[in-house]
PAVEX-717890 format. One record per residue: x, y, z of N, C-alpha, C in turn. Coordinates in steps of 0.1 Angstrom, whole numbers, plus 5000, padded with zeros to 4 digits. Layout:
N
XYZXYZXYZ/...
END
This chain:
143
507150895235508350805235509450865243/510050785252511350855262512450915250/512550975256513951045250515350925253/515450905265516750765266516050645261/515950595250515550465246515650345257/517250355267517050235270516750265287/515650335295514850345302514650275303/514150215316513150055319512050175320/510850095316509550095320509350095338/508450205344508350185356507550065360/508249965370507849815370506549795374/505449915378504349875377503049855363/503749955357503549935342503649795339/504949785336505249595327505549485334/504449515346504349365351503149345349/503149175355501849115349501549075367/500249075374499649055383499148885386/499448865395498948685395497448695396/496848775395495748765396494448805382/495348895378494848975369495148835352/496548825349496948765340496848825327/496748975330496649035315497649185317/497749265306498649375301498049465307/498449575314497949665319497449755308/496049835305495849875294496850005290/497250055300498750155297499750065286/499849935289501249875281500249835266/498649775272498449715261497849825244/497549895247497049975238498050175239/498150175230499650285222498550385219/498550485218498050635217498850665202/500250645199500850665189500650575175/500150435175499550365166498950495153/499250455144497850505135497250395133/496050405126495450335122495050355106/496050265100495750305085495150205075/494650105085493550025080492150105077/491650215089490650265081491050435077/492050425069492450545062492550525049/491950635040491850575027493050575021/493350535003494750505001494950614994/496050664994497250814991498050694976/498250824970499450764960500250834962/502050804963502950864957503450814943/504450914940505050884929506450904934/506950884943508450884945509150774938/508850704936509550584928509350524915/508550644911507750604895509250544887/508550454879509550454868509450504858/510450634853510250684838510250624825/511150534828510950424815510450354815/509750304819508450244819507150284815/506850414815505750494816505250524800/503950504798503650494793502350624788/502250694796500950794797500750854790/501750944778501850954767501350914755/501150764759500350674747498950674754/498450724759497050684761495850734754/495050714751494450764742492850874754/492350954749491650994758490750934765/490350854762489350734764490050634778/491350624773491850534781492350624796/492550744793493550854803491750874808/490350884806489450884812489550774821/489750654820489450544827490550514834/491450524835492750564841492550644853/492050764849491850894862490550824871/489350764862488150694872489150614881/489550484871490250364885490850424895/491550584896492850624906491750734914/490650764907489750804920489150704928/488850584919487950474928489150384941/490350424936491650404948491750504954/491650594953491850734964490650734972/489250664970487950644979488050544983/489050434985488850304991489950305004/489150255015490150255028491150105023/492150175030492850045028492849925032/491849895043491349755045490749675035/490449775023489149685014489749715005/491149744999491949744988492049674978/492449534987493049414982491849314981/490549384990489149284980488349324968/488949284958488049334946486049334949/485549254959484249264960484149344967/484749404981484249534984484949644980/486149664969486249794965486249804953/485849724944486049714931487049714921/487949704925489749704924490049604921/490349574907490749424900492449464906/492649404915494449404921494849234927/496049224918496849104923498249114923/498649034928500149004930501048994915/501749034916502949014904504448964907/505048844906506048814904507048894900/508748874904509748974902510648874886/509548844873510448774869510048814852/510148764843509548834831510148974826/508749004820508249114818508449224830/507649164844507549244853508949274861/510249194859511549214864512149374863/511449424850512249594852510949674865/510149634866508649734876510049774892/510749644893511249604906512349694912/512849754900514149784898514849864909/513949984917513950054923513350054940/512749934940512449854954513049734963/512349754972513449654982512849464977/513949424975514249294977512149224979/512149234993510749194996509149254992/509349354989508549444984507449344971/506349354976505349284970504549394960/504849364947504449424935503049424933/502149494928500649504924500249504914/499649484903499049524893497549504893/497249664891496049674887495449684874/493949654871493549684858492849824858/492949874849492350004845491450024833/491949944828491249904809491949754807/491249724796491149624790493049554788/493749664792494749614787495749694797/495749834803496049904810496149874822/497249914827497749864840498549994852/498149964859499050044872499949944882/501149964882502249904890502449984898/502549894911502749984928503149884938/503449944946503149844963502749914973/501749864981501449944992501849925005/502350095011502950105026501950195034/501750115047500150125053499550175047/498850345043497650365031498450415020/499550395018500150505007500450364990/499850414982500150304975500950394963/502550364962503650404955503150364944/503250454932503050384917504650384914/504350254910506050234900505750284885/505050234881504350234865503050244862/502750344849501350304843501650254828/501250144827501550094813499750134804/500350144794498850084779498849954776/499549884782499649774775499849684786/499449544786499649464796500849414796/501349354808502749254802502949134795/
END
């Protein structure tokens, strides 16, 4: 990246050719891109919520099946996250309204909430940024 942001590009770069009608592959394709479609998904906890949390109550049984779901998410690229048939990940959307209105508390406005299943009743709250999926919450209990 230039150090003076507002550089022009040298004009043989970002022009387009009458003949050609395409991006020169210098402009069209980035070296700096990642690609975290096929990188598998990371959790933080920077935004956990402590009152919410629930981990305390779990019973061993449940804190076993808890730790499997959050390994079977730490083995899934992030392209195949959000398909329960190819990662086996029961994950859907959650609304900012209810029950789920405190999960939100600490996120941006647009920020698209998750809940996963883990058990029968058990849940993990998060949103994912390219492979990193933030946990907000682990509940024992559903909402």
């Amino acid at each position: 990246m230039p150090e003076n942001l507002n550089q022009k590009l040298p004009s043989e770069i970002a022009e387009f050719t009458k003949e050609q009608k395409i991006l020169s592959p210098t402009v069209a394709i980035s070296n700096t891109l990642e690609d975290y479609e096929n990188k598998r998904v990371v959790f933080s906890f920077e935004i956990y919520n402590k009152n919410q949390c629930e981990i305390s109550k779990l019973t061993s049984t449940e804190a076993k099946k808890l730790t499997k779901e959050l390994k079977k998410i730490s083995n899934t690229l992030k392209k195949h996250f959000r398909n329960q048939s190819t990662s086996g990940i029961a994950c859907k959307p959650v609304g900012k309204s209810g029950n789920y209105e405190v999960l939100f508390a600490e996120v941006q406005n647009d920020t698209e909430m998750l809940e996963i299943d883990y058990s029968g009743t058990g849940r993990v709250f998060g949103h994912i940024v390219n492979n990193i999926f933030n946990i907000v919450a682990i509940c024992k209990i559903h909402r």
